[in-house]
GUDRENLO-448958 format. One record per residue: residue in three letters; x, z, y of N, C-alpha, C, O, CB in turn. Coordinates in steps of 0.001 Angstrom, whole numbers, plus 500000, padded with zeros to 6 digits. Glycine has a CB too. Layout:
BEGIN
<vovex resn="ALA" n_x="X" n_z="Z" n_y="Y" ca_x="X" ca_z="Z" ca_y="Y" c_x="X" c_z="Z" c_y="Y" o_x="X" o_z="Z" o_y="Y" cb_x="X" cb_z="Z" cb_y="Y"/>
...
END
This chain:
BEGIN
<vovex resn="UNK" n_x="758452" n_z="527799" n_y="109270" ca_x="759880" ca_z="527867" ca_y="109454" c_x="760422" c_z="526481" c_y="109753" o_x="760074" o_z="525458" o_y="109162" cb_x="760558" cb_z="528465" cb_y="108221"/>
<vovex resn="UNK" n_x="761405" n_z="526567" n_y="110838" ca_x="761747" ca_z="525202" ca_y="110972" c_x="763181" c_z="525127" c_y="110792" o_x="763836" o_z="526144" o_y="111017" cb_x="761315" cb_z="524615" cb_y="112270"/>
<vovex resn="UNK" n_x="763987" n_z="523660" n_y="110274" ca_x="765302" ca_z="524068" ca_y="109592" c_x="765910" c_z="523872" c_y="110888" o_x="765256" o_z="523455" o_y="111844" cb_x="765950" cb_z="523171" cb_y="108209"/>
<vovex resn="UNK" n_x="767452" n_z="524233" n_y="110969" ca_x="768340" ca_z="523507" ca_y="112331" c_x="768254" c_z="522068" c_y="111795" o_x="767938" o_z="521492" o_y="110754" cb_x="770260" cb_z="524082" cb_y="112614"/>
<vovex resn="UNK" n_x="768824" n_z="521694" n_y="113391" ca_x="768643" ca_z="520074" ca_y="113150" c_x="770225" c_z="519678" c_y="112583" o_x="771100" o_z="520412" o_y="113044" cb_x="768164" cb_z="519086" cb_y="114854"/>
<vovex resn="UNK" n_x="770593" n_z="518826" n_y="111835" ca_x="771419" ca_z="518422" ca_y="111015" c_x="772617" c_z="517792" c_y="111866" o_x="772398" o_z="516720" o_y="112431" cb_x="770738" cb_z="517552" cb_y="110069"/>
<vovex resn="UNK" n_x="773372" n_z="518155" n_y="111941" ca_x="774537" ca_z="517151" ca_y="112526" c_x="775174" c_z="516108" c_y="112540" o_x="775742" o_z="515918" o_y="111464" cb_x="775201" cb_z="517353" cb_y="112516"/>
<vovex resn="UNK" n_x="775394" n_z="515081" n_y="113525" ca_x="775510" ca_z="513825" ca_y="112509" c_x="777227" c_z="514000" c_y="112838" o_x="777628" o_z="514528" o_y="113875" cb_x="774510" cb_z="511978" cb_y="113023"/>
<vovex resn="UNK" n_x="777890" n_z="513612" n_y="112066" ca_x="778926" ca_z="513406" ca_y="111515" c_x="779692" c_z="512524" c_y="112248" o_x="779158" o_z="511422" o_y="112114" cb_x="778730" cb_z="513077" cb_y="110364"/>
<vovex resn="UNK" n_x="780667" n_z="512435" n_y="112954" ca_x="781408" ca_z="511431" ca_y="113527" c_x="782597" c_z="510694" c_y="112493" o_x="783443" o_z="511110" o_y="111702" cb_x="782036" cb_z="512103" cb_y="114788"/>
<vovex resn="UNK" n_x="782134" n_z="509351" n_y="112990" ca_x="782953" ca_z="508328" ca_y="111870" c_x="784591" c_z="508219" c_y="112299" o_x="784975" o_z="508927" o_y="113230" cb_x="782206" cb_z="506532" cb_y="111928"/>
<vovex resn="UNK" n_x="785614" n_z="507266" n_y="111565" ca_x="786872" ca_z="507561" ca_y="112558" c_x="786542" c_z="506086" c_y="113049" o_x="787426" o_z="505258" o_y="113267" cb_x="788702" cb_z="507973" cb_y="111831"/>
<vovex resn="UNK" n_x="785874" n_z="505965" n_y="113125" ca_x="785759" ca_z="504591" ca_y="114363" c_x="785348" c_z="505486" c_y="116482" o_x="785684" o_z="505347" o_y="117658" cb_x="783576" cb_z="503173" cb_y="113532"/>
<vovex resn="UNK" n_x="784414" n_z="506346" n_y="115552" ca_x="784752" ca_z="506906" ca_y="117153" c_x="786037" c_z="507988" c_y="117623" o_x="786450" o_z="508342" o_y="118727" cb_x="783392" cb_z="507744" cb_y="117603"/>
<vovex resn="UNK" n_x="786381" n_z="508269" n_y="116427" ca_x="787987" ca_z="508982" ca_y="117100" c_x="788696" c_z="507881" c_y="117691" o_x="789124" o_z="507836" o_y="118844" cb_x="789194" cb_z="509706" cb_y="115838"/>
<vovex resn="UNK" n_x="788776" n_z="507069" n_y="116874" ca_x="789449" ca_z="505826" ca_y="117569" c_x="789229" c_z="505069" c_y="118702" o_x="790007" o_z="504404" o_y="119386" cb_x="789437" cb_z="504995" cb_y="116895"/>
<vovex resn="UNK" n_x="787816" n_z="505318" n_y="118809" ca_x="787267" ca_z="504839" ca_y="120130" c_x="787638" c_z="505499" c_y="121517" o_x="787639" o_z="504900" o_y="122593" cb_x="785858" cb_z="504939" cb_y="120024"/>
<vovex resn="UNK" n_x="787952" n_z="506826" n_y="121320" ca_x="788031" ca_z="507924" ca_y="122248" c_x="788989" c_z="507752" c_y="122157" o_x="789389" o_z="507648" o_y="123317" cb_x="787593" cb_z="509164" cb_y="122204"/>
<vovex resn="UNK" n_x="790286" n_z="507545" n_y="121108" ca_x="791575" ca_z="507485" ca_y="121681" c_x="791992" c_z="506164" c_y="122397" o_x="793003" o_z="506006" o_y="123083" cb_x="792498" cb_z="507765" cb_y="120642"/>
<vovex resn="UNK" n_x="791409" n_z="505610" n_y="122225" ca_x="791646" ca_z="504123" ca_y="122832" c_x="791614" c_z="504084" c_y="124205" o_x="792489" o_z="503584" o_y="124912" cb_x="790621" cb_z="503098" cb_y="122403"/>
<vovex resn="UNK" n_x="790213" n_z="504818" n_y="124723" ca_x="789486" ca_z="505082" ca_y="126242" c_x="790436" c_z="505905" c_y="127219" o_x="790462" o_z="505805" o_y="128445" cb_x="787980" cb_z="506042" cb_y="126082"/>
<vovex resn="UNK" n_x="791448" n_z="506995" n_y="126178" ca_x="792389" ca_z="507323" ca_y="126620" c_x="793448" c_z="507022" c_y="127246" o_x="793766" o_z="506991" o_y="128435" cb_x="792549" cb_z="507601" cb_y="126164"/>
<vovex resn="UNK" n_x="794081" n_z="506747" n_y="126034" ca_x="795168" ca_z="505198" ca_y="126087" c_x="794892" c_z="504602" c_y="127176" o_x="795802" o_z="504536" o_y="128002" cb_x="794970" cb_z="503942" cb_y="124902"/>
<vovex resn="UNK" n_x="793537" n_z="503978" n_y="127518" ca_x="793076" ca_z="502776" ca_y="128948" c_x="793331" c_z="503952" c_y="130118" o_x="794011" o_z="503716" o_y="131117" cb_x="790876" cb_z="501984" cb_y="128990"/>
<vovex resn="UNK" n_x="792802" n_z="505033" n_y="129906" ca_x="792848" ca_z="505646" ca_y="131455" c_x="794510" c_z="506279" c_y="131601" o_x="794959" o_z="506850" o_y="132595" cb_x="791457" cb_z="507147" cb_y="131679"/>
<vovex resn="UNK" n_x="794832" n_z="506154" n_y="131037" ca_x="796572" ca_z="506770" ca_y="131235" c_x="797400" c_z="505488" c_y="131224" o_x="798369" o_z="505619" o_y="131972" cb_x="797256" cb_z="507920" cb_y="129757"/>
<vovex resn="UNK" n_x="797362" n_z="504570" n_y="130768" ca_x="797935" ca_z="503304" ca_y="131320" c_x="797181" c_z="502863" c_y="132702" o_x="797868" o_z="502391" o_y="133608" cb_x="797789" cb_z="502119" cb_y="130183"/>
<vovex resn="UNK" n_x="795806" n_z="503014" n_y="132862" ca_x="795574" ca_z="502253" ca_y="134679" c_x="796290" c_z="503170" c_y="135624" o_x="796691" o_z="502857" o_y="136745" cb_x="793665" cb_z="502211" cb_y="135394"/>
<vovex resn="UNK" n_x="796409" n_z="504372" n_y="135026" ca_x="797101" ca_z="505589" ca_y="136054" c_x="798059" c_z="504930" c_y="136441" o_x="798068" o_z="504412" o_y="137558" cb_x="797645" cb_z="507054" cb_y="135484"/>
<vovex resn="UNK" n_x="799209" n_z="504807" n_y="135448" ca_x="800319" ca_z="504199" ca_y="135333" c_x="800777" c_z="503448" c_y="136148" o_x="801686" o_z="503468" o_y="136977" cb_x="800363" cb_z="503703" cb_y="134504"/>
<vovex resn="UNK" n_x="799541" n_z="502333" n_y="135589" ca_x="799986" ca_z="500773" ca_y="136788" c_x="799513" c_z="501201" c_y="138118" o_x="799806" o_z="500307" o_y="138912" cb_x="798986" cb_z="498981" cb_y="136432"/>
<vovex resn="UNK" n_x="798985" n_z="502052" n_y="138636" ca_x="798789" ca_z="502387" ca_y="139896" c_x="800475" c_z="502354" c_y="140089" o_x="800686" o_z="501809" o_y="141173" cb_x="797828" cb_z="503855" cb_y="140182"/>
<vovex resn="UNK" n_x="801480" n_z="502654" n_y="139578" ca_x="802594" ca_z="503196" ca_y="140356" c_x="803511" c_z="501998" c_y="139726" o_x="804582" o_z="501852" o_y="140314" cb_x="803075" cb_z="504975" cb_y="140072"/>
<vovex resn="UNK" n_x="803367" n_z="501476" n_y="139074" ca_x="804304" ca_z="500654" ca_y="138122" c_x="803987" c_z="498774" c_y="137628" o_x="803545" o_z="498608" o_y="136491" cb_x="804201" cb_z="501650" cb_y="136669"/>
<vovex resn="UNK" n_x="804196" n_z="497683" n_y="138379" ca_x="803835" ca_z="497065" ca_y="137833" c_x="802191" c_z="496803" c_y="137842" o_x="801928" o_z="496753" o_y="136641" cb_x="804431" cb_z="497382" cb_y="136981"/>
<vovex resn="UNK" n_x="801388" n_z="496678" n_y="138314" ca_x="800160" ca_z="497283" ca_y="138029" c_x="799905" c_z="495543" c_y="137474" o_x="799651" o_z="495603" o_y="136271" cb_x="799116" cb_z="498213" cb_y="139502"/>
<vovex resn="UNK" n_x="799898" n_z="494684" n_y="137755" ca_x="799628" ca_z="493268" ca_y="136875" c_x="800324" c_z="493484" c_y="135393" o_x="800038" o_z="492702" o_y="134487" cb_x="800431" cb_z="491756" cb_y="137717"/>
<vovex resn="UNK" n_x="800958" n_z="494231" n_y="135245" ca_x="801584" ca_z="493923" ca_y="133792" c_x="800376" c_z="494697" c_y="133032" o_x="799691" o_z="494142" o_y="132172" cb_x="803384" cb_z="494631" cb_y="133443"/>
<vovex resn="UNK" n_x="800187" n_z="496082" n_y="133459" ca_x="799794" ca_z="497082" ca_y="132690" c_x="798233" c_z="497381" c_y="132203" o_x="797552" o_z="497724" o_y="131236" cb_x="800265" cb_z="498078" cb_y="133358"/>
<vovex resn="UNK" n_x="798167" n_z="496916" n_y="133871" ca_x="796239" ca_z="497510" ca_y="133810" c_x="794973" c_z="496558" c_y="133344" o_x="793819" o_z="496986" o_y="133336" cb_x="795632" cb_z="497884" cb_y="135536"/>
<vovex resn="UNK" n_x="795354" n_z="495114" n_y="132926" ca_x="794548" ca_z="493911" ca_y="132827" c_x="794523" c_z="494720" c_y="130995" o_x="793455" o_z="495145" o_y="130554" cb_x="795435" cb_z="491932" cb_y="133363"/>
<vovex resn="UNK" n_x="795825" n_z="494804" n_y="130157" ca_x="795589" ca_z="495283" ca_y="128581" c_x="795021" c_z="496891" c_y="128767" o_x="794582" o_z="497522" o_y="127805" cb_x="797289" cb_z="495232" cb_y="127523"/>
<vovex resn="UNK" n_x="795096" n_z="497450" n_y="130139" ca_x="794413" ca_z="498814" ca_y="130250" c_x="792756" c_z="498763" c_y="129977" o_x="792110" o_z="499536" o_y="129268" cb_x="794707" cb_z="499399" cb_y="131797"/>
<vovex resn="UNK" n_x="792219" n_z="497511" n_y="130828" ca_x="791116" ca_z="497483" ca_y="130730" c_x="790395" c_z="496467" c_y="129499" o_x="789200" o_z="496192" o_y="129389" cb_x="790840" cb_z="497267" cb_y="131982"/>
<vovex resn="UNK" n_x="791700" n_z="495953" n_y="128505" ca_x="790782" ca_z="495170" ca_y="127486" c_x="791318" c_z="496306" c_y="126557" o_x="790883" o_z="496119" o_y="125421" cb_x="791071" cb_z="493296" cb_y="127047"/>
<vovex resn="UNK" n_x="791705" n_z="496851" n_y="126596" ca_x="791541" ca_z="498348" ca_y="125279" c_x="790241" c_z="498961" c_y="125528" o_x="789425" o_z="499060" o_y="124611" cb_x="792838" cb_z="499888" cb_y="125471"/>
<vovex resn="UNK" n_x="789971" n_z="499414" n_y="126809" ca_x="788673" ca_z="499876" ca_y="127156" c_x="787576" c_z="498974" c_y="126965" o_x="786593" o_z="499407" o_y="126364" cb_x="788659" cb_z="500260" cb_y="128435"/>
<vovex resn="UNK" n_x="787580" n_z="498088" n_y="127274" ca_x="786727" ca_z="497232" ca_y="126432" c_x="786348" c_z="497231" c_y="125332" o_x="785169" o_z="497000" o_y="125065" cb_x="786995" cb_z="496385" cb_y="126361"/>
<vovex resn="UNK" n_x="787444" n_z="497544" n_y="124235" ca_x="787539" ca_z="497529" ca_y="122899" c_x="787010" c_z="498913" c_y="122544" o_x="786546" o_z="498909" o_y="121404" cb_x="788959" cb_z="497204" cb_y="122404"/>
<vovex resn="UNK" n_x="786928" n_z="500097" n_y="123152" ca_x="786242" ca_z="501058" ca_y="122717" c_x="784973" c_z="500997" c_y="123454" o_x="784131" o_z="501531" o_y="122732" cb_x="786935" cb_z="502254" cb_y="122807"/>
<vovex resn="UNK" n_x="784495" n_z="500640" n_y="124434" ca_x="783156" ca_z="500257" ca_y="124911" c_x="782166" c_z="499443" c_y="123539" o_x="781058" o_z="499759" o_y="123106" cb_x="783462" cb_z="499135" cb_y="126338"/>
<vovex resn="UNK" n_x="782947" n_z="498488" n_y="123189" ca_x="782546" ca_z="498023" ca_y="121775" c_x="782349" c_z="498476" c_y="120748" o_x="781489" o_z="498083" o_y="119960" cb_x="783075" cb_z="497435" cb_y="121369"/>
<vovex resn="UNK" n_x="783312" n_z="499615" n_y="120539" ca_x="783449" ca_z="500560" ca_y="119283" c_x="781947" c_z="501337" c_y="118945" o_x="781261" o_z="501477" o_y="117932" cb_x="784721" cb_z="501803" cb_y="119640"/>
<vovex resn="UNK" n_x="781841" n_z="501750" n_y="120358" ca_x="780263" ca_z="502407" ca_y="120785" c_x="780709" c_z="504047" c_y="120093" o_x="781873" o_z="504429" o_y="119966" cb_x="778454" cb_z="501368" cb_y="119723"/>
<vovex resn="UNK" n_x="779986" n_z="504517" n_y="119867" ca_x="780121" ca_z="505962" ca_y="119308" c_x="779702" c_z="507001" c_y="120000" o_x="778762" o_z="506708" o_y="120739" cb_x="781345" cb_z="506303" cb_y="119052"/>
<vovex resn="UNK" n_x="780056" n_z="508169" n_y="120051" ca_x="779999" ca_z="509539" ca_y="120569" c_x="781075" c_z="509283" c_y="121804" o_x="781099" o_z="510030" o_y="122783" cb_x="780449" cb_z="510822" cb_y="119344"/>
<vovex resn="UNK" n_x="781622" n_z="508582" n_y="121713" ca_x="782557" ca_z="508330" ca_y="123108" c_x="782006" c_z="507415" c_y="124228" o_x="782688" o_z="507140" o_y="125215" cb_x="783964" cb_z="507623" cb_y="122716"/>
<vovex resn="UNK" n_x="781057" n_z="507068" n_y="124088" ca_x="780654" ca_z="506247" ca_y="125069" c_x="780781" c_z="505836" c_y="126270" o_x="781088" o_z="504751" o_y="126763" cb_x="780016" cb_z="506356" cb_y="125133"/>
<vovex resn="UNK" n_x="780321" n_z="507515" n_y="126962" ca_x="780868" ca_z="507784" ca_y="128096" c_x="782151" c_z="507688" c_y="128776" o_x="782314" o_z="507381" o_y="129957" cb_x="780654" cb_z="508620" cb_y="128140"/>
<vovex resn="UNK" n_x="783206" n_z="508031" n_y="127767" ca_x="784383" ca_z="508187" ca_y="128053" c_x="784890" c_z="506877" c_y="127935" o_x="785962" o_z="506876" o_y="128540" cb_x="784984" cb_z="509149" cb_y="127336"/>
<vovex resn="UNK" n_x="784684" n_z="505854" n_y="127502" ca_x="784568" ca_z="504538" ca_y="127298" c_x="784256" c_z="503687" c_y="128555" o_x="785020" o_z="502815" o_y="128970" cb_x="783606" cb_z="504372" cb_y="126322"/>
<vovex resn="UNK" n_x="783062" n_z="504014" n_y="129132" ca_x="782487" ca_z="503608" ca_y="130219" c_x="783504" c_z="503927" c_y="131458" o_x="784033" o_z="503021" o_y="132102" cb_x="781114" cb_z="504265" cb_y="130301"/>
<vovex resn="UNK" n_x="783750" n_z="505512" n_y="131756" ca_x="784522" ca_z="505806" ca_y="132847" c_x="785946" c_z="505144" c_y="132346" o_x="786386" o_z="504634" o_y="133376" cb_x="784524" cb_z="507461" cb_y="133195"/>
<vovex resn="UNK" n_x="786858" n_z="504902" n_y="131324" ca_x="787966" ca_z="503981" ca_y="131228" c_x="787664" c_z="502190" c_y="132056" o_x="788292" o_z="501543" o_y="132894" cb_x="788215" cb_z="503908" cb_y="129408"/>
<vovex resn="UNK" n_x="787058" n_z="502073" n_y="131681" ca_x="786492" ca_z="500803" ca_y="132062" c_x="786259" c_z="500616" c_y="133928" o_x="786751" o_z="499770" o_y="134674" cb_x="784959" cb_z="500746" cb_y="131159"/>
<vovex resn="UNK" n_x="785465" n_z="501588" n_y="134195" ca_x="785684" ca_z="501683" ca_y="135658" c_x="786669" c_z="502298" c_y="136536" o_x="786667" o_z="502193" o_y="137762" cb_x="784801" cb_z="502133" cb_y="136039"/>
<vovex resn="UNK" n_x="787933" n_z="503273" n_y="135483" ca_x="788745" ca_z="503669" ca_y="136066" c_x="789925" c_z="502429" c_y="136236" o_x="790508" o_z="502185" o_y="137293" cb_x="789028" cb_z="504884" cb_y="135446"/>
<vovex resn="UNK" n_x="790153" n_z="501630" n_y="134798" ca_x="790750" ca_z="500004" ca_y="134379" c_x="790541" c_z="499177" c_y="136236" o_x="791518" o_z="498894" o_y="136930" cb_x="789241" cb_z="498932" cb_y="132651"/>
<vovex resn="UNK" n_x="789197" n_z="498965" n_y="136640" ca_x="788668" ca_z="498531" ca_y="137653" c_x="789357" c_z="499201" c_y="139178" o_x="789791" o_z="498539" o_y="140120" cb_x="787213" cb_z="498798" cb_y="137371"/>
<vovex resn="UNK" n_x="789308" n_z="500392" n_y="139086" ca_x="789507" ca_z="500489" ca_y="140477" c_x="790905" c_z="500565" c_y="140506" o_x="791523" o_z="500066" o_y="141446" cb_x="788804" cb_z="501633" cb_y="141182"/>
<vovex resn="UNK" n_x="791648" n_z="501305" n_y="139304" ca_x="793419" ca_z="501129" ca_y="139633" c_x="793834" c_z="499779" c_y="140201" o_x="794626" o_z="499526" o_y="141109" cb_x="794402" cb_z="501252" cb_y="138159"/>
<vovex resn="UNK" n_x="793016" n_z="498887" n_y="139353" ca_x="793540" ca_z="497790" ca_y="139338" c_x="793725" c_z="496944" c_y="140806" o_x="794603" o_z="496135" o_y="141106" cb_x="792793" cb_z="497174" cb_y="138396"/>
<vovex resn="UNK" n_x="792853" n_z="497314" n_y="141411" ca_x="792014" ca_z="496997" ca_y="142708" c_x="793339" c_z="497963" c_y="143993" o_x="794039" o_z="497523" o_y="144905" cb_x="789853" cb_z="497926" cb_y="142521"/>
<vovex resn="UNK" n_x="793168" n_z="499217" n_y="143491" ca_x="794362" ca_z="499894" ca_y="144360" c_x="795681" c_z="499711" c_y="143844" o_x="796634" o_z="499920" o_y="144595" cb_x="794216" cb_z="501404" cb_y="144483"/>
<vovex resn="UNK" n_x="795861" n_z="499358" n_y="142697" ca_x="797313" ca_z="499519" ca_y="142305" c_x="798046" c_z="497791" c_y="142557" o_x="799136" o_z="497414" o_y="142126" cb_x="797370" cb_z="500164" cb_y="140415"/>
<vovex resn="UNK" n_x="797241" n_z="497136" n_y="143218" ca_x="797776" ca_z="495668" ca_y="143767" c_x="797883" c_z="495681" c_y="145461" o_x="798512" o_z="495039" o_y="146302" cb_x="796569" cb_z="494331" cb_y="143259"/>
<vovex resn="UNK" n_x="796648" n_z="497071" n_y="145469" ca_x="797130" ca_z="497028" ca_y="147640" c_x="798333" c_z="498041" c_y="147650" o_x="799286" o_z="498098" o_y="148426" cb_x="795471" cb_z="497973" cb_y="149182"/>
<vovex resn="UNK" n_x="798082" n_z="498660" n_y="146793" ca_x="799593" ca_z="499871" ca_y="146921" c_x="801113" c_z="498812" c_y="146778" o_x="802064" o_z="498970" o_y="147544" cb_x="799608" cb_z="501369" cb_y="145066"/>
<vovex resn="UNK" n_x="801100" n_z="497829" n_y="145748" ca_x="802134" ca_z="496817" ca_y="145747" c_x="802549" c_z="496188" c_y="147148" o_x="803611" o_z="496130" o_y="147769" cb_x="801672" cb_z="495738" cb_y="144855"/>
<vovex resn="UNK" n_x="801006" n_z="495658" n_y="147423" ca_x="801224" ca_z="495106" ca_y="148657" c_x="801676" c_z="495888" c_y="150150" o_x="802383" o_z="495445" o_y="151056" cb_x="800062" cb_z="494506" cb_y="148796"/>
<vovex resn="UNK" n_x="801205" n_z="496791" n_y="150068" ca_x="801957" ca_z="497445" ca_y="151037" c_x="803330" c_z="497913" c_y="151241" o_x="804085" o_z="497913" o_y="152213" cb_x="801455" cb_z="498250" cb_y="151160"/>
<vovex resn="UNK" n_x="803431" n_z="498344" n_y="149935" ca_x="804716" ca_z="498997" ca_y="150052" c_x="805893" c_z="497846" c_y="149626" o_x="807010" o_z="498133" o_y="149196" cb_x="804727" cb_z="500391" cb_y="149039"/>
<vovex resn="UNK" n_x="805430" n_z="496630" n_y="149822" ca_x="806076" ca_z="495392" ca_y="149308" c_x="807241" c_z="495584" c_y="148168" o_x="808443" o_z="495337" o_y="148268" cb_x="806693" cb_z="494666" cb_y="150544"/>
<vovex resn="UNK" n_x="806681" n_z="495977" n_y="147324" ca_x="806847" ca_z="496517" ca_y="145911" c_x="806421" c_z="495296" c_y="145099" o_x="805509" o_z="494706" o_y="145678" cb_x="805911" cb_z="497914" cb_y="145563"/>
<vovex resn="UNK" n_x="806948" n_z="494456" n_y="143413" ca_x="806506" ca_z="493239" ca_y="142848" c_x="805105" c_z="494058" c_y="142483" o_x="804810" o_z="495243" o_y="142640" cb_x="807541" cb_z="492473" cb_y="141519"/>
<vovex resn="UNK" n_x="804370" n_z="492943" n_y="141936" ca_x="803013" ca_z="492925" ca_y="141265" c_x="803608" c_z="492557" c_y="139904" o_x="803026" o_z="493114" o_y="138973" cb_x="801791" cb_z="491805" cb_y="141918"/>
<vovex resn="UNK" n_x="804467" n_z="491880" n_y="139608" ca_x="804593" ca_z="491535" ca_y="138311" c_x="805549" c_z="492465" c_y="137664" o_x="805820" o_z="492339" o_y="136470" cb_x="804982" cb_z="490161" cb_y="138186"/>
END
């Protein structure tokens, strides 16, 4: 007989981690349309900060981090075009 395998337990360091990764991808959204120098540079050091956290969120951690990256990247040519501030 073999037992089920045991579940491991999530700490609130990774709830926190996952809400954080959140937080980062709904603020780079943001600065896509708003400001994007104000918003998306603390978008992507929150994501950072749950990349660190490590956990069961990992992933979701990771894609904040590269989502932080590309807003950031479009949400300064979208400024520029539409000669809209960056700051």
């Amino acid at each position: 007989m073999s037992t089920p395998p045991v579940a491991e337990e999530s700490r609130p360091a990774d709830s926190i981690a996952g809400f954080l990764a959140a937080l980062s991808i709904f603020a780079s959204l943001i600065g896509l349309v708003y400001h994007p120098v104000r918003l998306i540079p603390f978008a992507i050091l929150l994501a950072l900060i749950a990349t660190a956290m490590g956990g069961s969120h990992a992933r979701l951690a990771q894609f904040a981090v590269i989502t932080g990256a590309l807003c950031f990247i479009g949400g300064l040519a979208i400024a520029v075009i539409t000669n809209n501030p960056i700051f």
